[in-house]
ZAMI-832102 format. One line per field, with one value per residue (C-alpha): x, y, z; residue number from 1; residue in one letter. Coordinates in nm, 2 decimals, m for minus. Layout:
<pts>
x (X	...)
y (Y	...)
z (Z	...)
num (NUM	...)
residuo (A	...)
</pts>
This chain:
<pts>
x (0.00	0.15	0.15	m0.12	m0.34	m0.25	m0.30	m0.69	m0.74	m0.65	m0.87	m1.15	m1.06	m1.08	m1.39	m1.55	m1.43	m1.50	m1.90	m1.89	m1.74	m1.99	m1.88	m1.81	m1.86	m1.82	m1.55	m1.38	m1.45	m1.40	m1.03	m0.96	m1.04	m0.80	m0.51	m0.52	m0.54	m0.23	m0.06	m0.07	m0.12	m0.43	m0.60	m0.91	m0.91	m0.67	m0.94	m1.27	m1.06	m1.02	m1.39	m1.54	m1.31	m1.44	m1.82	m1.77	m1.54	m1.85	m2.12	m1.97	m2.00	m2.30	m2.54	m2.80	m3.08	m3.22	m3.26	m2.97	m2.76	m2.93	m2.81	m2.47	m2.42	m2.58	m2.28	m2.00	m2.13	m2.13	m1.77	m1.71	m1.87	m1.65	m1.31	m1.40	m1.40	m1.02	m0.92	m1.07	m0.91	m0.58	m0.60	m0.65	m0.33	m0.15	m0.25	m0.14	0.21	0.28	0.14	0.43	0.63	0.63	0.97	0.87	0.50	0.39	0.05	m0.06	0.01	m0.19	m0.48	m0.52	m0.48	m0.74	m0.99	m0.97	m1.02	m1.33	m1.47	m1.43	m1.79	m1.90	m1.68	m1.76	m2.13	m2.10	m1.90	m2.16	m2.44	m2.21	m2.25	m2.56	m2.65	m2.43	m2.69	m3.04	m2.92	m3.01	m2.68	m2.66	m3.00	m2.92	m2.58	m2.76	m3.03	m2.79	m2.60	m2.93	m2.99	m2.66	m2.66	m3.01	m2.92	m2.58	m2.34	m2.10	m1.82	m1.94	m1.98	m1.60	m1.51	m1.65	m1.53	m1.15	m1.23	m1.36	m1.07	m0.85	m0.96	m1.00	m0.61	m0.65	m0.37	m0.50	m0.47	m0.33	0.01	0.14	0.36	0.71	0.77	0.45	0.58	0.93	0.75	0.57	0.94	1.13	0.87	1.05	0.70	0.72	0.33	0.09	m0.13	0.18	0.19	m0.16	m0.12	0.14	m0.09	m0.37	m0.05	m0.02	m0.33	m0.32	m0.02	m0.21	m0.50	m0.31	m0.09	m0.43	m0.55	m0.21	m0.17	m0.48	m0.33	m0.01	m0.18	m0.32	m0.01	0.12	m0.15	m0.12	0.29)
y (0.00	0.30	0.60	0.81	0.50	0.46	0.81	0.81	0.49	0.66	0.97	0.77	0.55	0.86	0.99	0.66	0.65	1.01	0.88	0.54	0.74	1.00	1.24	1.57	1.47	1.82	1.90	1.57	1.59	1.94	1.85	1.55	1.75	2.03	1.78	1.65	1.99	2.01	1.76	1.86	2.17	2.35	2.28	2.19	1.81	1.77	1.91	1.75	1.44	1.46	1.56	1.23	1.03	1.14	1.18	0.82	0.71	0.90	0.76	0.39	0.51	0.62	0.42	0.17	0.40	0.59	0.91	0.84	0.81	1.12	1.29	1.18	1.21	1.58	1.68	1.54	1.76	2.07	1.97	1.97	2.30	2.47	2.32	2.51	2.83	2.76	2.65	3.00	3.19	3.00	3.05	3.43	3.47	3.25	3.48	3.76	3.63	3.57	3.89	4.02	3.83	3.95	3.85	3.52	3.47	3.58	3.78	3.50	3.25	3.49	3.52	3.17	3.12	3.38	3.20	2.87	3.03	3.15	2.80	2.66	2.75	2.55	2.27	2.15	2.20	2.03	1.77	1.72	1.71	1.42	1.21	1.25	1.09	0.83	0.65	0.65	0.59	0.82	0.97	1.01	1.22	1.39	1.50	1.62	1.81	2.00	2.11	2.21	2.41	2.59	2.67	2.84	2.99	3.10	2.88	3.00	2.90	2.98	3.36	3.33	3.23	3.48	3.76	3.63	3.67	4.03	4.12	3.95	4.14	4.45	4.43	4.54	4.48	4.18	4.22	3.84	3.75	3.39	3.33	3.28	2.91	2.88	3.00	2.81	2.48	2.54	2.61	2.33	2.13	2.23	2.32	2.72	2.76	2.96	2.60	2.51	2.81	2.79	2.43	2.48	2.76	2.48	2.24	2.50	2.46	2.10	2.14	2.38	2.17	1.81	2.05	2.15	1.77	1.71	1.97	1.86	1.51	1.69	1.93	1.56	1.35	1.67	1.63	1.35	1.33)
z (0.00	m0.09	0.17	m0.01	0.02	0.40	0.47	0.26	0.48	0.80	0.72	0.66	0.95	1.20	1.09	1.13	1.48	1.54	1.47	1.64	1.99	1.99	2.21	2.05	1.65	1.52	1.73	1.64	1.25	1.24	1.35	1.16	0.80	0.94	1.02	0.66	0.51	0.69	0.56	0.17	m0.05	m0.04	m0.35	m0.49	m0.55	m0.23	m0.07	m0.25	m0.17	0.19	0.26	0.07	0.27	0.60	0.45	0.38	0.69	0.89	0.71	0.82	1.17	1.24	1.48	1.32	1.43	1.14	1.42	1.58	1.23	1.11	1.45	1.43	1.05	1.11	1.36	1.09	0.80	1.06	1.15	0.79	0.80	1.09	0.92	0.59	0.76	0.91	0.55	0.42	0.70	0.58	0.22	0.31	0.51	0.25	m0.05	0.19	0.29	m0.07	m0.18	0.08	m0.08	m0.43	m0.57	m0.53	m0.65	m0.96	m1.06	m1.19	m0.90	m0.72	m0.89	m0.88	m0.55	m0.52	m0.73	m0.57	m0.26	m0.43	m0.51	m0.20	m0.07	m0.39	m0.38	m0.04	m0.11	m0.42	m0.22	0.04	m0.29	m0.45	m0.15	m0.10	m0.46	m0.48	m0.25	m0.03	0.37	0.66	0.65	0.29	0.27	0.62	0.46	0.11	0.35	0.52	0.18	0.07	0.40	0.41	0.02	0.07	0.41	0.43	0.65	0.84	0.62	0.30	0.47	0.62	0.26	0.09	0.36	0.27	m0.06	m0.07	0.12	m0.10	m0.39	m0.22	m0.13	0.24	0.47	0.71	1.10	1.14	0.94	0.95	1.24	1.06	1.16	0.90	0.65	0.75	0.75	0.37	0.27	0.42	0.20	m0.12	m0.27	m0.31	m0.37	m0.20	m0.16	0.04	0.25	0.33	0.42	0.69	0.84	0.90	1.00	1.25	1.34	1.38	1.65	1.83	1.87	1.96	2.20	2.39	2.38	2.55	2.80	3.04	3.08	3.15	3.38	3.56	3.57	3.81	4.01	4.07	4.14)
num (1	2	3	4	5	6	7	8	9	10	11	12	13	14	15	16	17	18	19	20	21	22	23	24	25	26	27	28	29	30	31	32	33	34	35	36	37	38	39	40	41	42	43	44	45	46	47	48	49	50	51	52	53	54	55	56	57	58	59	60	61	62	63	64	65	66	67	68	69	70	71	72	73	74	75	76	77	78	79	80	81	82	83	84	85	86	87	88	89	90	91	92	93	94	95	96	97	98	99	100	101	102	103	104	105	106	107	108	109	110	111	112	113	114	115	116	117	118	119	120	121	122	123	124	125	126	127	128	129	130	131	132	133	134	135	136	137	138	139	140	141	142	143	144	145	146	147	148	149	150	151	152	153	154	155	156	157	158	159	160	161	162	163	164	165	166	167	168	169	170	171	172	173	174	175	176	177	178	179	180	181	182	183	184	185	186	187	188	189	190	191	192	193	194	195	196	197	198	199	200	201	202	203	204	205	206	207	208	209	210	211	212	213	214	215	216	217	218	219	220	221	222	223	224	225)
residuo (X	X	X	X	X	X	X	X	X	X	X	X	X	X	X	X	X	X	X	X	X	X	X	X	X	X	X	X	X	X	X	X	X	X	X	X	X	X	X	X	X	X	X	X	X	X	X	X	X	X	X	X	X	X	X	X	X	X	X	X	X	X	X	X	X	X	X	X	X	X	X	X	X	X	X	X	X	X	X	X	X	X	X	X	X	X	X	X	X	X	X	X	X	X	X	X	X	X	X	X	X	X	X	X	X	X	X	X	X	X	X	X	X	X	X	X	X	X	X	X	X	X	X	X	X	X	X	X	X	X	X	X	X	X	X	X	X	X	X	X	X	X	X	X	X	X	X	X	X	X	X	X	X	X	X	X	X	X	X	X	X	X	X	X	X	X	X	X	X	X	X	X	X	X	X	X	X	X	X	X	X	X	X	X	X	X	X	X	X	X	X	X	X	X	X	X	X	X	X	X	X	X	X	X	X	X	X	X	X	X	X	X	X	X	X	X	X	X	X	X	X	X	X	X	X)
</pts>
């Protein structure tokens, strides 16, 4: 197996047992899309990719209840939901640290960074939509449902998203830079994009958030001494 398989199969793996714990779904799936945005260059299809594995990883969790799936299968796509909004506050601060940058990215490279940020309120709707048809579960319809509800209303993300982008094209100066060991990490991957940039922003992310899962066993074992 090579490591891209292992690493689709451990996404999908996660979100499954994200949905069989129950506990805090969103919170759970929410993270586990943000780690694996962290791990590769924001794009498009990296990022279509990873949210079918964990709708499908999630959807292979859920309880045998049709309520109960619809519950659980509910929280997932809202997690899906909240992680969008850190990957459009990522791409923003990527496009900014490269427009800072502008020996090194073209013009071009930046417009086009700019427009995929600008599909990503469609892609993961679309995303969410795809599932949905590709079968006729609880979780599959309770996943299309919720597309439908946060296309007609307005989610959260899809407002963050389009926010980054107004700014974006605007060309005002953000109030948040990438920390510099951000922008360190997307260059000691030897890909000088502004996909890669915005990917070690949502690694950093990712550290922060196993660092705060850490620090209250830490905070225990002290105790405890």
């Amino acid at each position: 197996m090579t490591d891209d398989n292992q690493n689709d199969t451990q996404i999908g793996q996660e979100a499954r047992t994200a949905v069989e714990h129950g506990g805090d779904i969103r919170g759970d799936v929410r993270d586990i899309v943000t780690r694996a945005l962290g791990g590769q260059p924001l794009e498009p299809g990296g990022l279509g990719r990873v949210l079918k594995l964990v709708l499908e990883g999630a959807a292979e969790g859920v309880p045998e209840g049709a309520t109960e799936a619809s519950v659980a299968m509910r929280k997932a796509g809202e997690g899906i939901e909240d992680a969008m909004g850190r990957v459009a506050e990522a791409s923003k601060l990527a496009i900014e640290e490269a427009r800072s940058r502008e020996d090194e990215f073209t013009e071009t490279e930046l417009k086009r960074a700019t427009q995929d940020l600008l599909t990503l309120d469609r892609l993961y709707i679309d995303t969410m939509q795809d599932f949905a048809k590709a079968g006729a579960t609880t979780a599959r319809k309770t996943i299309g449902d919720l597309a439908t509800h946060m296309e007609r209303s307005g989610s959260d993300a899809i407002t963050a998203i389009r926010e980054a982008a107004n700014v974006l094209r605007k060309g005002a100066a953000s109030s948040e830079r990438p920390h510099l060991s951000d922008v360190n990490r997307a260059a000691k991957t030897g890909v000088g994009t502004i996909a890669a940039i915005g990917s070690a922003i949502l690694g950093g992310i990712a550290e922060g958030l196993e660092a705060a899962k850490d620090k209250p066993n830490s905070d225990a074992s002290k105790k405890d001494a």
